[in-house]
Backbone as CSV, one residue per row, in Angstrom:
resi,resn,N_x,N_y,N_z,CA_x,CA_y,CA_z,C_x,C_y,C_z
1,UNK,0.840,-1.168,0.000,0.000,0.000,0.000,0.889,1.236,0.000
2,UNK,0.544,2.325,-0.748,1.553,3.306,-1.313,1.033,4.565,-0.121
3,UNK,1.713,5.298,0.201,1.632,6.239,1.158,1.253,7.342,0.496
4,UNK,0.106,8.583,0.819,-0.439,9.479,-0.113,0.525,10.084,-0.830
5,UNK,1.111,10.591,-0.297,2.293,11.296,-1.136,3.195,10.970,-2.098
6,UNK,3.115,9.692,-1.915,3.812,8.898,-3.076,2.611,8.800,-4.474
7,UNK,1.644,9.585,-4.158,1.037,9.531,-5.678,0.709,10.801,-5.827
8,UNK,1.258,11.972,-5.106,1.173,13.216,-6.405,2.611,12.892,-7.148
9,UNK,2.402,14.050,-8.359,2.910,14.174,-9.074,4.156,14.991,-8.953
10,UNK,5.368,15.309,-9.495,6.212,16.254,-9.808,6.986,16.291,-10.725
11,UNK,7.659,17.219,-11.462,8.387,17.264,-12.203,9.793,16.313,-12.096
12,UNK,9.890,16.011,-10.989,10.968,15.615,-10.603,10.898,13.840,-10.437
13,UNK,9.742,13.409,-9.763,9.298,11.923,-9.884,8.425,11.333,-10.897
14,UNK,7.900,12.250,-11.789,7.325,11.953,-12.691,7.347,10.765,-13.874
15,UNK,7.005,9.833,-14.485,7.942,8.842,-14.804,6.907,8.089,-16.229
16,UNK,7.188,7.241,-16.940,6.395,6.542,-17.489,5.363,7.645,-18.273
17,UNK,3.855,7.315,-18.566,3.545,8.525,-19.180,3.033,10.113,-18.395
18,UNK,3.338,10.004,-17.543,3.066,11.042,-16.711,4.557,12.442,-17.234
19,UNK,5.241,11.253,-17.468,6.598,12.665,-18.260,5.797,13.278,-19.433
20,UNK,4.900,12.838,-19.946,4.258,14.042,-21.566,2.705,14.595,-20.516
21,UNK,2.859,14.550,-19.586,1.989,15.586,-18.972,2.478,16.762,-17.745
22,UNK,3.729,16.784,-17.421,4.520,17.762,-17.054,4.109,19.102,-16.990
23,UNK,4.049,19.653,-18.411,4.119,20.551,-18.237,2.619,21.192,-18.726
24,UNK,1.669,20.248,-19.324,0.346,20.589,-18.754,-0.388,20.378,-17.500
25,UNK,0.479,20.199,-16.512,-0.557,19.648,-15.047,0.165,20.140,-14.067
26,UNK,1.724,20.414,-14.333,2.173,21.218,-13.180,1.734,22.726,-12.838
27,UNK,1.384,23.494,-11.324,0.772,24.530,-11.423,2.298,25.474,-11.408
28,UNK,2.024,26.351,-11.600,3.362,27.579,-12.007,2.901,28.345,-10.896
29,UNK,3.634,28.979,-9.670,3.595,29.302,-8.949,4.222,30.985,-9.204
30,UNK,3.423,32.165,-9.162,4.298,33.244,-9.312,3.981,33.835,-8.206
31,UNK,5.019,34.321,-7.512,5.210,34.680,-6.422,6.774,35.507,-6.088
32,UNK,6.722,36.712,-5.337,8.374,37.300,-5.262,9.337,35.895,-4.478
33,UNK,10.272,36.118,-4.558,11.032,35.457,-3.319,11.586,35.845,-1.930
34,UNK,11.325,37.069,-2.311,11.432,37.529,-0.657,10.672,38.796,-0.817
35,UNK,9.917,38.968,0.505,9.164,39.438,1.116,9.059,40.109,2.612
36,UNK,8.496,41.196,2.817,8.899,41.925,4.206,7.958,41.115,4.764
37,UNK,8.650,40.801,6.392,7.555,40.673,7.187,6.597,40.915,7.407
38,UNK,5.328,40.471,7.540,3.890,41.101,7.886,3.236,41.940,6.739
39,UNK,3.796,41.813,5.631,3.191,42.701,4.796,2.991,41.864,3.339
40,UNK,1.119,42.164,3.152,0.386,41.583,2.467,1.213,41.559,1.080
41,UNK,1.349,40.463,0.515,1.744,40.422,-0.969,0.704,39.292,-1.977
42,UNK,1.333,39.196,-3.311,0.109,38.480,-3.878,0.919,37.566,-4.585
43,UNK,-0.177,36.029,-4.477,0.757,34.985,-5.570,-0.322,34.391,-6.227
44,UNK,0.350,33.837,-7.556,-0.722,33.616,-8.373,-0.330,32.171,-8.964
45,UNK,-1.220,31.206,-9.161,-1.032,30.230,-9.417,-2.065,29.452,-10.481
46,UNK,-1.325,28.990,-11.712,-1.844,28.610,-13.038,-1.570,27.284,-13.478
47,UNK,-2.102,26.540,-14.031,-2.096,25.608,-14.477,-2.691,25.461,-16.094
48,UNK,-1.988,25.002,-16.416,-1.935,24.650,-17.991,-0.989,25.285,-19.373
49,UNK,-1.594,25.239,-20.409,-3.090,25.213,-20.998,-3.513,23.679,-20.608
50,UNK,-4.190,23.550,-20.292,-5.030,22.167,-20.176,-6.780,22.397,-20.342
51,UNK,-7.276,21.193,-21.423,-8.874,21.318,-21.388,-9.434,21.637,-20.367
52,UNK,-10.670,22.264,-20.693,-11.694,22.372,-19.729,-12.858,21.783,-19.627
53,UNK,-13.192,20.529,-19.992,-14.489,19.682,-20.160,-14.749,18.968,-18.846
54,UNK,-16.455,18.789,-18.586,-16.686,17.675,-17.506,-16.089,16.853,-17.508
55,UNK,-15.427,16.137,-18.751,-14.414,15.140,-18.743,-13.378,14.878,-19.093
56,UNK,-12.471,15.864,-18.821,-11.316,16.048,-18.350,-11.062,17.673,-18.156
57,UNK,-10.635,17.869,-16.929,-10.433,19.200,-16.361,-9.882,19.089,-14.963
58,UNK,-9.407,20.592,-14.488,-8.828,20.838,-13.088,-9.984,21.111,-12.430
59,UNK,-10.188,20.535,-11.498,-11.291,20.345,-10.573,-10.802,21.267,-8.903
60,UNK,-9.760,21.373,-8.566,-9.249,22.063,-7.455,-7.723,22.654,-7.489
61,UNK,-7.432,23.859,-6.632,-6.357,24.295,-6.511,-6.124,24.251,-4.700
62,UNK,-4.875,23.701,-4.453,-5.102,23.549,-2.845,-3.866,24.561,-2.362
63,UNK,-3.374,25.380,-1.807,-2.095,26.130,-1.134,-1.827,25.110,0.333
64,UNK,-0.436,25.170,0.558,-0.053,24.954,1.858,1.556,25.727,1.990
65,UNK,1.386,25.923,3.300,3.016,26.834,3.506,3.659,25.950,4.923
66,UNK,4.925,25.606,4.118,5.675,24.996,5.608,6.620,26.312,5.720
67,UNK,5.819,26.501,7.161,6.801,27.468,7.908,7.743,26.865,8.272
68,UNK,9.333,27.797,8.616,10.421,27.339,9.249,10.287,27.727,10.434
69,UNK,10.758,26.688,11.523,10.612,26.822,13.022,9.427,26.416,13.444
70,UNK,8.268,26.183,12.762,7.158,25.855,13.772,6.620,24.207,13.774
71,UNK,6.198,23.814,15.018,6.447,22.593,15.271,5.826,21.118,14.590
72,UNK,4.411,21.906,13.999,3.818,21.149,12.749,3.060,21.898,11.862
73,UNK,3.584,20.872,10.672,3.891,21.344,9.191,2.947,20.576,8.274
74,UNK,2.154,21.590,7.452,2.074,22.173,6.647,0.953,23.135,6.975
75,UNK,0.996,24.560,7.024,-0.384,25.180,7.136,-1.514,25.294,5.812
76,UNK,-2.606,24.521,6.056,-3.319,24.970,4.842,-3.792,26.424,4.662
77,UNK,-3.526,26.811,3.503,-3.781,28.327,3.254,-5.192,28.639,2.444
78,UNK,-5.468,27.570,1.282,-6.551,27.791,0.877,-6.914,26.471,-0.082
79,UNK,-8.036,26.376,-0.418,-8.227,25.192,-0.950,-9.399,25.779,-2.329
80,UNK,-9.892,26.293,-3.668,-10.608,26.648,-4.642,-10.617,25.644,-5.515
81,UNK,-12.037,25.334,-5.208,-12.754,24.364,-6.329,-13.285,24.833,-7.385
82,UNK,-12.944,24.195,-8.757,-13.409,24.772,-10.088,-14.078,24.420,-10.676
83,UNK,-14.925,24.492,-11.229,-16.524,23.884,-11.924,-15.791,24.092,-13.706
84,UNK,-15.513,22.463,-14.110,-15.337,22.610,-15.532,-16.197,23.639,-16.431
85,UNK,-15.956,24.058,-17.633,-16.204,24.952,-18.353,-15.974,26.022,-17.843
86,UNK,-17.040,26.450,-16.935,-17.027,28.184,-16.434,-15.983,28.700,-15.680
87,UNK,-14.845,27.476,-14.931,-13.392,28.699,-14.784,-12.576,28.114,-15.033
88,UNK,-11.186,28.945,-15.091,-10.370,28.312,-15.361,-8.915,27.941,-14.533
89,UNK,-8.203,27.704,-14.854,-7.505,26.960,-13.315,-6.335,27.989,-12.880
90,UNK,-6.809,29.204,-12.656,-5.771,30.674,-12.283,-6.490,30.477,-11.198
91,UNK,-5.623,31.454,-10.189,-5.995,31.645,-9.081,-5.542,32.703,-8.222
92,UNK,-5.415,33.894,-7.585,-4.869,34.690,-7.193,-5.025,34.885,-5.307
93,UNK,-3.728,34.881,-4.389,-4.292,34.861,-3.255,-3.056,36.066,-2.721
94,UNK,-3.620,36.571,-1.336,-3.119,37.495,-0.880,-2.744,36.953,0.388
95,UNK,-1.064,36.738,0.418,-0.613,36.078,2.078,-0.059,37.289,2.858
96,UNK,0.010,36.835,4.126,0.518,37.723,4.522,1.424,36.845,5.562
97,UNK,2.903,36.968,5.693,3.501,35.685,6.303,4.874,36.530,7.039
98,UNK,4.923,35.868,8.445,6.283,36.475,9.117,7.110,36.096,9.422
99,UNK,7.403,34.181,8.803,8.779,33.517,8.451,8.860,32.812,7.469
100,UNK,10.191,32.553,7.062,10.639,32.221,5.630,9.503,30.802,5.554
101,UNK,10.064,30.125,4.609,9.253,28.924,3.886,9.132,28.248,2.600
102,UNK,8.156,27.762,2.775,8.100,26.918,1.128,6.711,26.925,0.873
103,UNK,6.137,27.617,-0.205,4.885,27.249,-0.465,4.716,26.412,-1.279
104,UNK,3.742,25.961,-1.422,2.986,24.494,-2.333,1.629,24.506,-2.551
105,UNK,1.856,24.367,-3.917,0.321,24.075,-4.628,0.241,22.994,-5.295
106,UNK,-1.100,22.450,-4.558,-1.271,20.928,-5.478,-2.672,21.331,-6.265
107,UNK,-2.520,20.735,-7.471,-3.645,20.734,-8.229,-4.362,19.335,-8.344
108,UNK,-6.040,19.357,-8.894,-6.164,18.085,-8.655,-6.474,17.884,-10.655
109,UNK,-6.493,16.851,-11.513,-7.119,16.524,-12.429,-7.872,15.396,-12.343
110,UNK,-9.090,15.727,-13.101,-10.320,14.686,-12.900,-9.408,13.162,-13.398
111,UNK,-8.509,12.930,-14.469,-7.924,12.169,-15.073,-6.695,12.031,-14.694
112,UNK,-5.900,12.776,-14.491,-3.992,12.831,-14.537,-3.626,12.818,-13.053
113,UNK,-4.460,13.004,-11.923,-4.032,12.677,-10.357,-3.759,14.045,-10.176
114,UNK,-3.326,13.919,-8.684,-2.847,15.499,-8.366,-0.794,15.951,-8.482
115,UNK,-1.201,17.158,-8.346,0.541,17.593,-9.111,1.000,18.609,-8.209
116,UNK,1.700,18.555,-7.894,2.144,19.823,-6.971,3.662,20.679,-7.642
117,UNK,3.944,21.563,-7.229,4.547,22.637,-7.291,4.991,23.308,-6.195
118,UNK,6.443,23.828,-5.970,6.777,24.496,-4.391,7.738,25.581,-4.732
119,UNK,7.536,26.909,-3.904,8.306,27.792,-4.221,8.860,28.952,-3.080
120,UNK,10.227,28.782,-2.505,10.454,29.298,-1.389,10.159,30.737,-1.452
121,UNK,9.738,31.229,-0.077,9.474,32.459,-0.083,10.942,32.980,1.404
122,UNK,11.291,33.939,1.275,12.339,34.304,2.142,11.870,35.347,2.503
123,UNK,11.158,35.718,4.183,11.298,36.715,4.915,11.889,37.685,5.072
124,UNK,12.203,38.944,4.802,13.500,40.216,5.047,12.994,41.107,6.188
């Protein structure tokens, strides 16, 4: 029995035919890399081009941030569910964070499993 995490996706474990879906299923994380303490900034997170049909589409975008130093890890930040056709798999959120880290976005596909993406953010 495979442990959850051993079935998202990444660029990095990706393998077999999941390598020719890379770079339609991984989410692109834009975000600065460093950031002042306590002060609101914005990250935006996309996925695709990938279809948008009831049968086959991105169905969710999930955030989590592992803070450094605190004693358990991962904080969920937000979780946006997407209704095929009418949106599309962008997403825009406003953090506001007062130690360094790693953020992560997993996406889900109705077909291709979920995929994640991580992108350090550094406190100043």
């Amino acid at each position: 029995m495979k442990e959850f995490g051993d079935l998202i996706y990444t660029p990095e474990r990706a393998s077999g035919e999941a390598v020719s879906k890379i770079e339609s299923h991984t989410p692109r994380i834009e975000a600065p890399d460093k950031v002042k303490a306590g002060e609101a900034f914005e990250i935006k997170v996309l996925v695709g081009p990938h279809p948008n049909r009831v049968e086959h589409s991105i169905r969710w975008i999930e955030l989590y941030f592992y803070e450094e130093g605190r004693g358990f890890n991962p904080i969920h930040l937000a979780t946006i569910r997407l209704e095929p056709v009418y949106t599309e798999p962008e997403v825009t959120v406003k953090l506001r964070l007062s130690k360094s880290g790693v953020l992560y976005a997993l996406e889900y596909c109705n077909l291709h499993g979920v995929w994640e993406a991580r992108k350090e953010i550094e406190i100043i």
